[in-house]
Structure formats: C-alpha cells, structure tokens
TILUM-322628 format. One record per atom (N, C-alpha, C): residue number from 1; atom name; x, y, z. Coordinates in steps of 0.1 Angstrom, whole numbers. Layout:
TILUM-322628
NUM_CA_X_Y_Z;
...
end
This chain:
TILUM-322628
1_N_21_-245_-5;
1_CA_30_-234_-2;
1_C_44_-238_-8;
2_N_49_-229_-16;
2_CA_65_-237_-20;
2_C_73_-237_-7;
3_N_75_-227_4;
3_CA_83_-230_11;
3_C_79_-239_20;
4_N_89_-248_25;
4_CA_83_-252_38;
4_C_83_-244_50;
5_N_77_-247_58;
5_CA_76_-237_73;
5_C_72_-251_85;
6_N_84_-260_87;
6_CA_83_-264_101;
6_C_72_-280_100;
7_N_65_-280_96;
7_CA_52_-292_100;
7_C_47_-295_83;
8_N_49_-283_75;
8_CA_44_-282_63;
8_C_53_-290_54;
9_N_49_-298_47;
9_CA_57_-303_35;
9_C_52_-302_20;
10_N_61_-305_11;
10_CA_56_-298_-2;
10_C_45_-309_-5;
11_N_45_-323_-3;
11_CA_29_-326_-5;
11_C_17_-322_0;
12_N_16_-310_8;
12_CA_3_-304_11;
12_C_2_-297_1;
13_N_-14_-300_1;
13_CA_-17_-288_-11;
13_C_-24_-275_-4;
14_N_-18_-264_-2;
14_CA_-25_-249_5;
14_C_-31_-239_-2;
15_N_-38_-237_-6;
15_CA_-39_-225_-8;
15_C_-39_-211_-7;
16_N_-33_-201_-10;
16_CA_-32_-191_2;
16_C_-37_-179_-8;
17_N_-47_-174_-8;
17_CA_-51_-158_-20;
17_C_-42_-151_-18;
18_N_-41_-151_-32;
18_CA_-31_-135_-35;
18_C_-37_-129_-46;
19_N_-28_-122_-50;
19_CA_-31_-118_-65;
19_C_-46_-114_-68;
20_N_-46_-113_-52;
20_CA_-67_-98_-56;
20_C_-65_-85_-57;
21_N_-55_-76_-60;
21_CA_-48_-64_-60;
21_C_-56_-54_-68;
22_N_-62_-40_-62;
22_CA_-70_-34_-66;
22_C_-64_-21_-74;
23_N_-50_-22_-73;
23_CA_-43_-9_-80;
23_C_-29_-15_-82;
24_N_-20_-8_-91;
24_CA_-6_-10_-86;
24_C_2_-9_-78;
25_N_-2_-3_-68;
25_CA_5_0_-53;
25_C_9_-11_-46;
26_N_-4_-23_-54;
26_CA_1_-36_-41;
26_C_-13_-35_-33;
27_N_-22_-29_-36;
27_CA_-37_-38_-27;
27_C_-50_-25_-30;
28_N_-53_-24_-15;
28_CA_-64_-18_-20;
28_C_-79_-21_-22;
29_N_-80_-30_-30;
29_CA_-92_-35_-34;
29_C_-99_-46_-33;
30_N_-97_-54_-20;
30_CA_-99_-66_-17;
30_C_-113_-65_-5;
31_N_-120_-75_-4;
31_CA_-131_-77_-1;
31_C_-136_-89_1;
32_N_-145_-92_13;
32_CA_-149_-106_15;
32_C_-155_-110_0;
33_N_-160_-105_-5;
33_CA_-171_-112_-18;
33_C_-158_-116_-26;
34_N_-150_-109_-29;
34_CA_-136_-113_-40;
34_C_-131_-128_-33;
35_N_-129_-126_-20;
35_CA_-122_-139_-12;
35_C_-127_-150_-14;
36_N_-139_-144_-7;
36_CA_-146_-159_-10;
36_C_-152_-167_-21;
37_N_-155_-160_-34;
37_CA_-151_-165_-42;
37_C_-142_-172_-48;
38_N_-134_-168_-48;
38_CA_-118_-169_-52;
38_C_-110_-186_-40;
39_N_-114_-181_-31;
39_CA_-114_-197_-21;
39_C_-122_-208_-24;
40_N_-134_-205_-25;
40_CA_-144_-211_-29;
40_C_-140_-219_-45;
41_N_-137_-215_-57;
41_CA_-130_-221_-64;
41_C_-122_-228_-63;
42_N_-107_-224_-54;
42_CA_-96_-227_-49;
42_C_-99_-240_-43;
43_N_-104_-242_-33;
43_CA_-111_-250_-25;
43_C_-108_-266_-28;
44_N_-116_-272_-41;
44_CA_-116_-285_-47;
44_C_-103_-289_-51;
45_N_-92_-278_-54;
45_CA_-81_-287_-58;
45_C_-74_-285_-42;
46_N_-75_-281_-32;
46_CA_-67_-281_-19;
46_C_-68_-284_-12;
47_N_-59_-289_0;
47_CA_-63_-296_14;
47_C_-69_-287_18;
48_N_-64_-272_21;
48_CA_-67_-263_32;
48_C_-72_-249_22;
49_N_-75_-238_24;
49_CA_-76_-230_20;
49_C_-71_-218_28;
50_N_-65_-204_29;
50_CA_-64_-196_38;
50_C_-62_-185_29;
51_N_-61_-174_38;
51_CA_-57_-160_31;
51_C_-43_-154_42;
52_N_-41_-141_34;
52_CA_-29_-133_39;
52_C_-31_-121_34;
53_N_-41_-112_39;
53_CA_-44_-98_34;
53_C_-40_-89_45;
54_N_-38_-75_42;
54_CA_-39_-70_54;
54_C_-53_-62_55;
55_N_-55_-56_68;
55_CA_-66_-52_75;
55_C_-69_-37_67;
56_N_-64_-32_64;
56_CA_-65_-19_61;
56_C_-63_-23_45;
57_N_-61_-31_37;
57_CA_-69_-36_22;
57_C_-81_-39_23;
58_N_-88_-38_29;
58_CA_-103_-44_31;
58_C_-110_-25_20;
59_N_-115_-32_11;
59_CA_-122_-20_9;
59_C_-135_-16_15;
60_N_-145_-34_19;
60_CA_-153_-33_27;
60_C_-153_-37_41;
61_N_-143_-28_50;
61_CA_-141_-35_61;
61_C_-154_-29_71;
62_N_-156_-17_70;
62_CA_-170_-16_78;
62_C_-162_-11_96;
63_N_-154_-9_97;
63_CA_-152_-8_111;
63_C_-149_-19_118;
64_N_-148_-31_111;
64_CA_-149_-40_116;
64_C_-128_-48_118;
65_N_-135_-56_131;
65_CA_-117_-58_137;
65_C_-114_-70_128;
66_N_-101_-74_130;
66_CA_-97_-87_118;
66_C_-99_-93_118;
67_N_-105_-101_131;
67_CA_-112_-114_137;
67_C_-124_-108_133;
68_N_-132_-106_131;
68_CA_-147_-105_125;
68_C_-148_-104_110;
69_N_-142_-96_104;
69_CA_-134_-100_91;
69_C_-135_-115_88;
70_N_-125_-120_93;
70_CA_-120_-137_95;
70_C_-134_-145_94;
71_N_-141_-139_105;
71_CA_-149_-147_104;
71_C_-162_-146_92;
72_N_-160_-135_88;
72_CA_-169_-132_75;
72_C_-167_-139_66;
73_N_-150_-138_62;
73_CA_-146_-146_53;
73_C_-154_-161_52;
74_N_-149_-164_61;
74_CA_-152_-180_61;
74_C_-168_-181_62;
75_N_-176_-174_69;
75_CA_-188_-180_63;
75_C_-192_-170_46;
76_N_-188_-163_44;
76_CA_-192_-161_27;
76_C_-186_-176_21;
77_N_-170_-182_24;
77_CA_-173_-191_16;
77_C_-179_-201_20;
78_N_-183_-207_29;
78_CA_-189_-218_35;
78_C_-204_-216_27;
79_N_-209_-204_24;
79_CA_-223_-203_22;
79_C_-224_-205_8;
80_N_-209_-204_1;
80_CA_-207_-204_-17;
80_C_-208_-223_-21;
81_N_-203_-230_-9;
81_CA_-201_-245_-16;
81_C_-207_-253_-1;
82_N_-214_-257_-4;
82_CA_-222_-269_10;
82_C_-211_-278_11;
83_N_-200_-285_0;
83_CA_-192_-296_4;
83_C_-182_-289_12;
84_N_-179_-282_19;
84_CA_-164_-272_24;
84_C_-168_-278_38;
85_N_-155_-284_44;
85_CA_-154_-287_59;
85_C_-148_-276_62;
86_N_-156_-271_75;
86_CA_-151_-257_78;
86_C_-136_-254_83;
87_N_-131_-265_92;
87_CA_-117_-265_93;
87_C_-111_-264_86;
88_N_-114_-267_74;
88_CA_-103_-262_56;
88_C_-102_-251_55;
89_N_-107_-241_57;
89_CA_-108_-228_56;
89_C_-103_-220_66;
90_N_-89_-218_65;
90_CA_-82_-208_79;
90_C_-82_-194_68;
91_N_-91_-182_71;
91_CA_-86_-161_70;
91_C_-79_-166_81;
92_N_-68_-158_72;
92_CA_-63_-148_83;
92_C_-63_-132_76;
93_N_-62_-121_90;
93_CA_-62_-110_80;
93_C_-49_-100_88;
94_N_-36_-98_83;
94_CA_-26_-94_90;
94_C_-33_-78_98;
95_N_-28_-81_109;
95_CA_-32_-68_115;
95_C_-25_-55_109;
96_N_-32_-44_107;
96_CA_-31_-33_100;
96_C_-21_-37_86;
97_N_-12_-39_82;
97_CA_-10_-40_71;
97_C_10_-55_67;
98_N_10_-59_58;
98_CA_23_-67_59;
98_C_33_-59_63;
99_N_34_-45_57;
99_CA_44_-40_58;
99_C_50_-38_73;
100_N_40_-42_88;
100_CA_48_-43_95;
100_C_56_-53_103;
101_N_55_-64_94;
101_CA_61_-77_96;
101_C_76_-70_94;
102_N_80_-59_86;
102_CA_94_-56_81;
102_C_102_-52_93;
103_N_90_-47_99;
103_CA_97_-39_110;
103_C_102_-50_122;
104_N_101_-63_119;
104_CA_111_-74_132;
104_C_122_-73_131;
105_N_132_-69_117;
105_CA_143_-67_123;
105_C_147_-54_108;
106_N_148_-43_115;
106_CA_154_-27_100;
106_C_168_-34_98;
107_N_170_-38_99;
107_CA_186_-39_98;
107_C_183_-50_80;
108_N_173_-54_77;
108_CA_167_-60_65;
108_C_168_-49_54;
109_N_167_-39_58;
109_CA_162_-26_46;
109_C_176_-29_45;
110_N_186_-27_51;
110_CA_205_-19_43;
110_C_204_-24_31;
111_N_202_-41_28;
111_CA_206_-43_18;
111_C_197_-45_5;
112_N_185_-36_9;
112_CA_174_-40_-4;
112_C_172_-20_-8;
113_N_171_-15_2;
113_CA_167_0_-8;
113_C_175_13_-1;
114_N_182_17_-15;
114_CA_188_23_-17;
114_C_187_36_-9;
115_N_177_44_-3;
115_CA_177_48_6;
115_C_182_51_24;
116_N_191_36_23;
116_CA_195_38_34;
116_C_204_40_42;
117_N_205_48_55;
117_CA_211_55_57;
117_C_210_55_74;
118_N_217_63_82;
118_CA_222_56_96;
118_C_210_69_100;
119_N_205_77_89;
119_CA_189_85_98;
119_C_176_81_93;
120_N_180_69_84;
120_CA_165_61_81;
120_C_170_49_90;
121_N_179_42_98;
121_CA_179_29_108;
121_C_178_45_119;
122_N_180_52_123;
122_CA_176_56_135;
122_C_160_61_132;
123_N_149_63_127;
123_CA_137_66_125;
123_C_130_57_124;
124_N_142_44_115;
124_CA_131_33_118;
124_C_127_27_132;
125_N_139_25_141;
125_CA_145_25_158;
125_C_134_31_161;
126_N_129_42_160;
126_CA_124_54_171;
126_C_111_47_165;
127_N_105_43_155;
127_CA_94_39_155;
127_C_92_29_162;
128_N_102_15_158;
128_CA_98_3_164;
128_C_100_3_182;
129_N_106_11_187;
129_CA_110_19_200;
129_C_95_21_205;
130_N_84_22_196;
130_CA_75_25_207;
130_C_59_18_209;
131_N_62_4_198;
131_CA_53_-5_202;
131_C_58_-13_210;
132_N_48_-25_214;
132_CA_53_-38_222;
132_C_53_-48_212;
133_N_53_-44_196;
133_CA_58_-55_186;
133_C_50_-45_178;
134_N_60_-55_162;
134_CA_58_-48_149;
134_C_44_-45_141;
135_N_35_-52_148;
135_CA_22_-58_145;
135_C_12_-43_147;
136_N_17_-35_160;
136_CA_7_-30_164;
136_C_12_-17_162;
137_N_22_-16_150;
137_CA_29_-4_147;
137_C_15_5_137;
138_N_10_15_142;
138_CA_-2_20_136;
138_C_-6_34_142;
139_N_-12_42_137;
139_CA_-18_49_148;
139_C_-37_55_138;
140_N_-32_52_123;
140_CA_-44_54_110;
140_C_-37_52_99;
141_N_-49_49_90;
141_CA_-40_48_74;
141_C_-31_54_73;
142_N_-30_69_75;
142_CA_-20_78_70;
142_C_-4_75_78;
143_N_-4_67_87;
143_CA_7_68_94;
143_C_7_49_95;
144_N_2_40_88;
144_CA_5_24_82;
144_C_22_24_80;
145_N_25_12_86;
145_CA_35_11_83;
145_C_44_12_68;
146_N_34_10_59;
146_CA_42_12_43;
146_C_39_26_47;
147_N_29_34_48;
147_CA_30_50_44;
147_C_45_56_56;
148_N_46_50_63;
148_CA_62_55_77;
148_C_75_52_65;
149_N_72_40_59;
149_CA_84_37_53;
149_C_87_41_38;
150_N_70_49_34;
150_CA_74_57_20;
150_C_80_73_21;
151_N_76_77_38;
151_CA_81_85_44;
151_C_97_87_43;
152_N_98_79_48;
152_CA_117_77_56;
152_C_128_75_43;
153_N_123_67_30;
153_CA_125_62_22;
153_C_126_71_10;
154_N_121_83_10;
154_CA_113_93_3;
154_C_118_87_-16;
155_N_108_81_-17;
155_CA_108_80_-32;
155_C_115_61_-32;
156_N_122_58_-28;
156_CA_129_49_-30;
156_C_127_34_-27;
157_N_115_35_-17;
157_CA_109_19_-11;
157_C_97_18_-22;
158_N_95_10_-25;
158_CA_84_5_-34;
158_C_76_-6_-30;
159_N_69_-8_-21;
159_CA_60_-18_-17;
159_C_59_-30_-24;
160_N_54_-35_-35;
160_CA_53_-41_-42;
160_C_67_-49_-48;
161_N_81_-44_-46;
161_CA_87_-46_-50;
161_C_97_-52_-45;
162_N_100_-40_-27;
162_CA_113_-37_-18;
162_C_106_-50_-7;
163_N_92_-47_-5;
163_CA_86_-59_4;
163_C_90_-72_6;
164_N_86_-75_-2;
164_CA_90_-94_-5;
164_C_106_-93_4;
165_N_113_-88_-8;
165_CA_127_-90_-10;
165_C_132_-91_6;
166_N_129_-72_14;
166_CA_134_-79_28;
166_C_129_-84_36;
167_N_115_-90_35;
167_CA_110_-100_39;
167_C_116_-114_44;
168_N_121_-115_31;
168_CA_132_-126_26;
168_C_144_-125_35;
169_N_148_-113_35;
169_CA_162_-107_39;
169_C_163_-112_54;
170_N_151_-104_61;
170_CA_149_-109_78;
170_C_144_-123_77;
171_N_137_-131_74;
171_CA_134_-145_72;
171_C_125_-149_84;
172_N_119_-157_79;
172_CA_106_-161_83;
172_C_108_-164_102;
173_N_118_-170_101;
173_CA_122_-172_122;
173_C_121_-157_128;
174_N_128_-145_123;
174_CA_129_-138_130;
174_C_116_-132_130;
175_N_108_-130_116;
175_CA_97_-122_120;
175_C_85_-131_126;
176_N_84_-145_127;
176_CA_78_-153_140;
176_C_81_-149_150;
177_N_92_-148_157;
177_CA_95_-144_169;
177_C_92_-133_171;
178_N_89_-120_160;
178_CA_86_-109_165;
178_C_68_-107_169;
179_N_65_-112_154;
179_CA_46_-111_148;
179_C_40_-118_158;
180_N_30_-119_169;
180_CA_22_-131_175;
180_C_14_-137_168;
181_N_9_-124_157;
181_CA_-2_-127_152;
181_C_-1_-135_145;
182_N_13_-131_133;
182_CA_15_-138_125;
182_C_18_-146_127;
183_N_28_-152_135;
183_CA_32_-165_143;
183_C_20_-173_150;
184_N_12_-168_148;
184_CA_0_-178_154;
184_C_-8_-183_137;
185_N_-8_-177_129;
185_CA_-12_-183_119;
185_C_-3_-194_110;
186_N_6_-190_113;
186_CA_18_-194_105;
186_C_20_-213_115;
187_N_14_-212_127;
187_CA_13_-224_136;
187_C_7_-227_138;
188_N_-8_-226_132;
188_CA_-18_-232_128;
188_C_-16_-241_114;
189_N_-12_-233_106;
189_CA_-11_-238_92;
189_C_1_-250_95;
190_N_11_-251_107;
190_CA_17_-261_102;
190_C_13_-273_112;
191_N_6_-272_114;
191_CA_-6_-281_130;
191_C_-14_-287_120;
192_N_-16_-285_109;
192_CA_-26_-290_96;
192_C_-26_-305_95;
193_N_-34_-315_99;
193_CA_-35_-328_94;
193_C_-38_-327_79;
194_N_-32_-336_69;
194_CA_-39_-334_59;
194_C_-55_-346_60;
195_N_-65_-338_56;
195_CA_-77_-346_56;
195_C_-81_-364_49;
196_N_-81_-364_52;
196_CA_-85_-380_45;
196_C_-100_-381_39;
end
C-alpha cells in the first residue's frame, strides 16, 4: 500500500485488486472468477492479498450478503494455488458501494465539485440524517450512494474522478471513525504480522 495506515509500513508488501472495472463509470463488472484469479497471480509477489470492491459491483452477486461474497472470494482463490496460507488472503467487499465512505464527512464535496451549493450540503444532511452511519446509506441500486450524489450533483460529480479526490479531502481518520465496516478492515490489514 503506498500509504501508510497506523501498523502498516512501506516494507509490507499488500496487495489490494483494483483496476477490474467493467465500464467507464468506475465498476460494474467484477466477479469472484476475475478476483480470484487476479489474487491468485498477485499472491507470489505479496505478504497478504485483499480486495476493496463494492457490493453492488458484483455482477455475479447472486443475492448473496458481503460476507458470503468474502468468503467465496477466498475459497475460489485458495482452490486456484494449494501453496496460499489462508490468512494471506483478507476480501473485503464495501458494503453497498465506496461512494458511501464520502458521506463521513459532505463538508469534503465544497472543495472538489463544482456543483456545490448550501441545497446540495442540505440534501446531503437530510440523507446522512437518516442512517446510523454512512455504510448503510441504501435503500436499491437506484437510490446507491453514487446514484444520490449523481442526483444532487446533476451532471457535475463524476465517480471515477470527484471520488478519490474527496476521499482524500475527508481523510482516512474521519471516514474510520465514521465506516465500522470499513474501519474493521482497514484494522485488520494493520494487525498483519508479516509472514516468515
């Protein structure tokens, strides 16, 4: 991981999948068979292996919750290479989608997309106003946290683009303290012995 995060230093070697993107939108087309392949290669040059997808990129998710996902993951790759210690292999799969990591702190949008305005911070409010965290901001695809914010944004948020950046903007402490979920992965990965 280039950054550090807490326990992690830059001599670990992590691997974390990205770059399985099924369209230009930024996802879509991801699937246990892509993963685990793709880890399963990864694998020999890494201490650890992991993912960071969200739930609703699954093209073959099947109905199935993130934790069973997870655990699919890891045994497709377990079943791709007999040398893999299973502990090397942390899925994770962000609950419903990244984009609601954004929502730990709106006050991140002012200074990344141009769209904003004191009735996109009050709409974002009234959304995050009515989970018990940003994680479980959902109600179906159609109403995913990126689709609320291509909403509010109308034309002007770009997923792929505006993401990262306020990601960056709110910073990794705040959206720990907000995400459990995320914050539970993110403290696993830095709990990592490197293997001998």
């Amino acid at each position: 991981m280039a950054q550090r995060t807490g326990g992690l230093s830059d001599e670990f070697q992590c691997s974390i999948a990205c770059g399985l993107r099924g369209t230009d939108k930024g996802g879509g087309n991801v699937n246990i068979e892509r993963l685990a392949i793709h880890l399963a290669n990864e694998y020999p040059n890494h201490d650890f292996v992991t993912t960071l997808v969200d739930l609703y990129g699954f093209s073959d998710r099947e109905g199935r919750s993130r934790t069973e996902l997870e655990e699919a993951i890891r045994e497709a790759v377990l079943s791709r290479r007999r040398d893999i210690q299973t502990d090397r292999v942390i899925p994770y799969v962000q609950q419903y989608e990244f984009e609601a990591l954004l929502f730990s702190d709106i006050q991140g949008f002012q200074w990344v997309v141009d769209g904003w305005s004191t009735g996109a911070e009050r709409q974002l409010q009234s959304i995050v106003d009515n989970y018990s965290d940003p994680e479980q901001i959902n109600d179906n695809p159609t109403t995913a946290p990126s689709k609320r914010l291509e909403a509010i944004f109308r034309g002007y948020y770009r997923k792929t683009e505006h993401g990262p950046i306020i990601a960056e903007e709110i910073g990794l402490a705040v959206i720990r303290s907000q995400c459990p979920g995320f914050d539970g992965w993110i403290t696993k990965l830095e709990g990592l012995n490197r293997p001998r």
